[in-house]
C-alpha positions as CSV (number, residue, x, y, z in Angstrom):
1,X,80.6,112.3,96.5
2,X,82.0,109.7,94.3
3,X,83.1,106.3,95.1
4,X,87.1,105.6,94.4
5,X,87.2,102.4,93.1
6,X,89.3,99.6,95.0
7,X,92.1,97.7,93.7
8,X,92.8,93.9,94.0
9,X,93.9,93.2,97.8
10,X,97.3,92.4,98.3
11,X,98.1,89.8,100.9
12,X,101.6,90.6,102.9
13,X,104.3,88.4,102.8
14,X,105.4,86.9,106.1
15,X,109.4,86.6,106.8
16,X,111.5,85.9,109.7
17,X,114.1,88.2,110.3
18,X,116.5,86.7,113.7
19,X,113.0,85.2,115.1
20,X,111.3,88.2,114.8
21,X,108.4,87.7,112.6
22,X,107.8,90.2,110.1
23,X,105.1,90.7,107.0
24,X,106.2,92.7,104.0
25,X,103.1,94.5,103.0
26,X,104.8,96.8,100.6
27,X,106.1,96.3,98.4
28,X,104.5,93.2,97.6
29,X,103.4,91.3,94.1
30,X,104.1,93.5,91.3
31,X,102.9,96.4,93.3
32,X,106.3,98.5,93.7
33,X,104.6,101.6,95.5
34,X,101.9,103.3,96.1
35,X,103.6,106.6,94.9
36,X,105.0,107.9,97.5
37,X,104.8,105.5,100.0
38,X,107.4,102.9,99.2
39,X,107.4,100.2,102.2
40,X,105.1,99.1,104.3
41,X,106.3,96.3,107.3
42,X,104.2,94.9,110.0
43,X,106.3,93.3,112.6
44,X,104.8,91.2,115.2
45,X,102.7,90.6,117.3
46,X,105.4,88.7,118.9
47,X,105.6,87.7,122.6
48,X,109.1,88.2,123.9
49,X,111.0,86.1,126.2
50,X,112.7,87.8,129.4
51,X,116.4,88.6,128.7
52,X,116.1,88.7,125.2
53,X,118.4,89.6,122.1
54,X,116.6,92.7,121.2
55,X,115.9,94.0,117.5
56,X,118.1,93.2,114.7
57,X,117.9,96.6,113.6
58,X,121.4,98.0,114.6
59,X,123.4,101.3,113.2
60,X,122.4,101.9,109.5
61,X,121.8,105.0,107.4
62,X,119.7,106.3,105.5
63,X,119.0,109.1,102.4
64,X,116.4,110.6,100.3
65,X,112.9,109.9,102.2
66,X,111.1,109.5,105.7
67,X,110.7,106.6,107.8
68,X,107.3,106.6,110.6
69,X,107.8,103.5,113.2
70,X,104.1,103.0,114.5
71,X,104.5,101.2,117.8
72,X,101.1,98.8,118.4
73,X,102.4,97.1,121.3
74,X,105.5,97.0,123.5
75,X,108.3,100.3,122.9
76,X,111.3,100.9,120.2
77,X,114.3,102.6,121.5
78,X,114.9,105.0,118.9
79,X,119.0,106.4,118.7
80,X,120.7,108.5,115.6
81,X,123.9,110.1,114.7
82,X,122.1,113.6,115.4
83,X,121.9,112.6,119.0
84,X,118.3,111.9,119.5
85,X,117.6,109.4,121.7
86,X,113.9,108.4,122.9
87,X,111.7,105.4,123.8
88,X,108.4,105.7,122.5
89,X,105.7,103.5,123.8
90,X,102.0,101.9,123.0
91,X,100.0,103.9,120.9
92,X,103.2,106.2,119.8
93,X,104.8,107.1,116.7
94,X,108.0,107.9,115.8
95,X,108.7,110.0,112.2
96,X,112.2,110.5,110.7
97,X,113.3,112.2,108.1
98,X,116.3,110.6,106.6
99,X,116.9,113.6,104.2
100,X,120.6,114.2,102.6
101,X,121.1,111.1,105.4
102,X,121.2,109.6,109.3
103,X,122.4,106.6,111.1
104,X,120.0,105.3,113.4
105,X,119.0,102.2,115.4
106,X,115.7,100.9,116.6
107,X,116.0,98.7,119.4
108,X,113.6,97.4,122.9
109,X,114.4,99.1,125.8
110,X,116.5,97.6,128.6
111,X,113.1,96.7,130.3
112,X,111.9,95.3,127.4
113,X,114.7,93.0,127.1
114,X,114.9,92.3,130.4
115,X,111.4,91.4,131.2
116,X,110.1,90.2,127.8
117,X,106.2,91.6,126.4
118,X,104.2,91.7,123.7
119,X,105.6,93.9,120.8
120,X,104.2,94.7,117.5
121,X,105.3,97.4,115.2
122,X,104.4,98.8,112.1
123,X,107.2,100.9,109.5
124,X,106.3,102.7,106.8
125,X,108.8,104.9,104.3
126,X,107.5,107.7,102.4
127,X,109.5,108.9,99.4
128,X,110.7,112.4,99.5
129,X,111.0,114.8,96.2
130,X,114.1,115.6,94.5
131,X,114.3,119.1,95.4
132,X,113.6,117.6,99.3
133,X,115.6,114.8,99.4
134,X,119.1,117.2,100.6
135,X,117.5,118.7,103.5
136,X,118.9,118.3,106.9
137,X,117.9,115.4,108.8
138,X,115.1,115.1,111.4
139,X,113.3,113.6,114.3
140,X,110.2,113.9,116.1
141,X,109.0,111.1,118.7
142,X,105.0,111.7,119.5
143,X,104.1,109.5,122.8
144,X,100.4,108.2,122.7
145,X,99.1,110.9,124.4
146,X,100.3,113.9,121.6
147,X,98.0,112.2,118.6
148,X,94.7,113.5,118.6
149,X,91.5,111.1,118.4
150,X,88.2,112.1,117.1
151,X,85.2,109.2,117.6
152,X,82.2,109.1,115.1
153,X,79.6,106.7,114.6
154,X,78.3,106.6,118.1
155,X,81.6,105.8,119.1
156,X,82.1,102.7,116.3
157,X,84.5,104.6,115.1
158,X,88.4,105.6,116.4
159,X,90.3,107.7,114.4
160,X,94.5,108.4,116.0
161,X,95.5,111.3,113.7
162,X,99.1,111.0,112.6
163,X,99.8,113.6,109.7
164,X,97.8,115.7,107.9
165,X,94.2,117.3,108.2
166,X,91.1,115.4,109.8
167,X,87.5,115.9,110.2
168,X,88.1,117.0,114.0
169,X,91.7,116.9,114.4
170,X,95.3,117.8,112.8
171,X,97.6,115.5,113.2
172,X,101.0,116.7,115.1
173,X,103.5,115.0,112.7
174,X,105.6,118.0,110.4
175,X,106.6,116.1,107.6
176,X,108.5,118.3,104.7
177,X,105.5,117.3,102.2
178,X,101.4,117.1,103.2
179,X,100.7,112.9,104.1
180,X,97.5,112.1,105.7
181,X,97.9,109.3,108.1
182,X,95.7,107.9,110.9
183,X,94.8,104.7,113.0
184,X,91.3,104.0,112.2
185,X,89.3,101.8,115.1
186,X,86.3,100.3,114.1
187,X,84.1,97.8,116.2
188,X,82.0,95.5,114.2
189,X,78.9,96.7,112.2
190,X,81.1,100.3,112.4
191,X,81.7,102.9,109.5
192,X,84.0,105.8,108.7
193,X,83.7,107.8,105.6
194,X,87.1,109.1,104.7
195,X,87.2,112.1,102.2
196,X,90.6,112.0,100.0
197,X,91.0,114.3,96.8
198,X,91.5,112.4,93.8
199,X,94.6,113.9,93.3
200,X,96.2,111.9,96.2
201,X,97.0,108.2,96.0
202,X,95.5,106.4,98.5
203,X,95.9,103.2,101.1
204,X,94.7,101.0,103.5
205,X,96.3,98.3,105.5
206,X,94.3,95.9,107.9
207,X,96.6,95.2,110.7
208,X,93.7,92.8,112.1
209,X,90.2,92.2,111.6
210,X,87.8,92.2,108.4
211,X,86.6,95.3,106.4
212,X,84.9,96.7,103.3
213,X,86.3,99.3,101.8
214,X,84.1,100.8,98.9
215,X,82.7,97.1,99.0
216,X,85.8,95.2,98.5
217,X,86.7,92.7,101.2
218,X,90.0,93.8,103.2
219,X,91.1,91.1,105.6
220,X,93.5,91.3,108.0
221,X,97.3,92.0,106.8
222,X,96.1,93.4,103.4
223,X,97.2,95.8,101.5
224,X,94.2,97.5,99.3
225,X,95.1,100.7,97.2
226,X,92.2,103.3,95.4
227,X,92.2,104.3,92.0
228,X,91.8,108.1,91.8
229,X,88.7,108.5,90.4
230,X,86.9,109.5,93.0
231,X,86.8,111.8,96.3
232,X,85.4,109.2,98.7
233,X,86.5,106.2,100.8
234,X,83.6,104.1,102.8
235,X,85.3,101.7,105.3
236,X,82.4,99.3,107.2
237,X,83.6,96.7,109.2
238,X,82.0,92.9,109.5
239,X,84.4,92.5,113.1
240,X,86.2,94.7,115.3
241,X,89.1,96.1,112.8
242,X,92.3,98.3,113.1
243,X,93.6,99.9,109.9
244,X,96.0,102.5,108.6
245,X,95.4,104.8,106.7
246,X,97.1,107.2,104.0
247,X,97.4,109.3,101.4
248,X,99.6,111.7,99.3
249,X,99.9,113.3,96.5
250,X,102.2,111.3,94.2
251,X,105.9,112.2,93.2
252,X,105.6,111.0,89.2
253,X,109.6,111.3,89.9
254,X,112.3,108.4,88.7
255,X,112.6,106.1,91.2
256,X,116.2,104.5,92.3
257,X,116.7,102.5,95.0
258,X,119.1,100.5,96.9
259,X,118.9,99.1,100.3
260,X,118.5,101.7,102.4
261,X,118.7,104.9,99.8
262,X,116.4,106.0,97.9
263,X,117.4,109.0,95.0
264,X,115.8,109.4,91.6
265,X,119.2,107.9,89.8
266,X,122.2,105.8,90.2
267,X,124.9,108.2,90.2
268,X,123.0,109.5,93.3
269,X,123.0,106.0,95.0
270,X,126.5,106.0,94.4
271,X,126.8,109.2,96.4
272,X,125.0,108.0,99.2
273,X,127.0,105.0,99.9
274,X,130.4,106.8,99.4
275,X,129.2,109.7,101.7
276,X,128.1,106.9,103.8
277,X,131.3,105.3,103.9
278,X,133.1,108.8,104.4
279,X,131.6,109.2,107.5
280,X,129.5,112.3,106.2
281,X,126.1,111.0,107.4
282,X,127.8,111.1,111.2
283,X,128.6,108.1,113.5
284,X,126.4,105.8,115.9
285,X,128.7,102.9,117.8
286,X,126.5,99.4,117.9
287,X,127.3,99.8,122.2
288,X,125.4,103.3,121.9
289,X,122.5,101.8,120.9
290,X,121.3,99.7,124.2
């Protein structure tokens, strides 16, 4: 067992996008990404009103990786140009692959708006390899209820599995490439050990509460990523904590980005915004989406 050692915390940038409050976790500083994960946004908590505007995330497409919506509180109305159509609630996750491209919109539920709640949301994109980035689009919505959860550390510990292979569970996600990703739990004076090869770049994000990871201090709505020189990640936490967790191996591919595409070079943006435009990514009407 070695130790990977921990990089300098990154505090996430808070933002307000049409009221809603958001904090840009990645990329942040002059961290661009933590090969392959590319963004990282934490929106919320925010307490609704009743008969409110909804999310400001309307029709939009995009190409060349995956996007996972974590929902912490409240529910997102998910809609794309595939005709999926779900609301996933509390606890849920929600895992698109954008592939050769989509239009979707991510929106409260007519409830939601009506009534007003809590809502709190975390999105993450994962890059996609060249040789993956054409494939057909997909979507898979996992309600609270489908993620497995394994408890350790006389029950200090609560691990959700997302993606990927955990010590007592697999998590249901079917990405095109292996990611491990979990909700990690931890009430104060709690550990989890957390094996990850040092072949895979490795994060953790403190939605709330205080850790040590590897003995660095994490506080909440920081960004901490491991050098791979180790096997090993040793999370103990001074208060009751919630963190995400994840890891991949890296791309080590050209990296070209624009809004919402993400290719390996221009020319290839350029594709994606005239296929875009030609309609070739399919259609979703702004009235579809409520």
């Amino acid at each position: 067992m070695t130790l990977r050692t921990p990089q300098l915390p990154q505090p996430a940038r808070a933002a307000d996008l049409d009221g809603v409050l958001i904090h840009h976790a990645l990329p942040v500083g002059t961290l661009e990404q933590i090969d392959p994960f590319l963004l990282l946004d934490h929106i919320g908590p925010v307490g609704l009103e009743p008969y409110n505007a909804g999310l400001p995330f309307g029709p939009h497409p995009h190409r060349g990786f995956a996007t996972v919506t974590v929902v912490l509180a409240g529910a997102v109305l998910h809609h794309d140009s595939r005709g999926n159509r779900q609301v996933v609630g509390a606890g849920g996750v929600q895992w698109m692959t954008a592939g050769r491209g989509i239009i979707h919109a991510e929106n409260l539920p007519r409830e939601l708006r009506e009534t007003g709640g809590k809502l709190e949301l975390l999105q993450l994109w994962i890059n996609l390899p060249a040789a993956l980035k054409m494939e057909q689009p997909a979507y898979q919505g996992l309600p609270a209820d489908a993620l497995p959860v394994v408890t350790s550390d006389e029950g200090r510990a609560i691990l959700t599995a997302v993606a990927g292979a955990w010590p007592g569970a697999q998590g249901p996600a079917r990405p095109l490439r292996p990611v491990q990703m979990a909700l990690l739990q931890l009430q104060a004076g709690g550990r989890y050990e957390w094996s990850v090869g040092a072949e895979l770049n490795a994060m953790v994000y403190a939605v709330r509460g205080a850790v040590r990871v590897n003995g660095a201090a994490l506080a909440s709505r920081q960004l901490l990523a491991l050098a791979n020189d180790g096997d090993t990640v040793v999370i103990e936490a001074g208060i009751e904590a919630l963190l995400l967790l994840g890891a991949a191996q890296p791309l080590n591919e050209p990296l070209a980005r624009q809004g919402p595409f993400v290719m390996n070079t221009t020319t290839q943006l350029m594709e994606a915004v005239r296929d875009y435009q030609m309609g070739r990514m399919g259609m979703l009407m702004e009235s579809e989406t409520r």
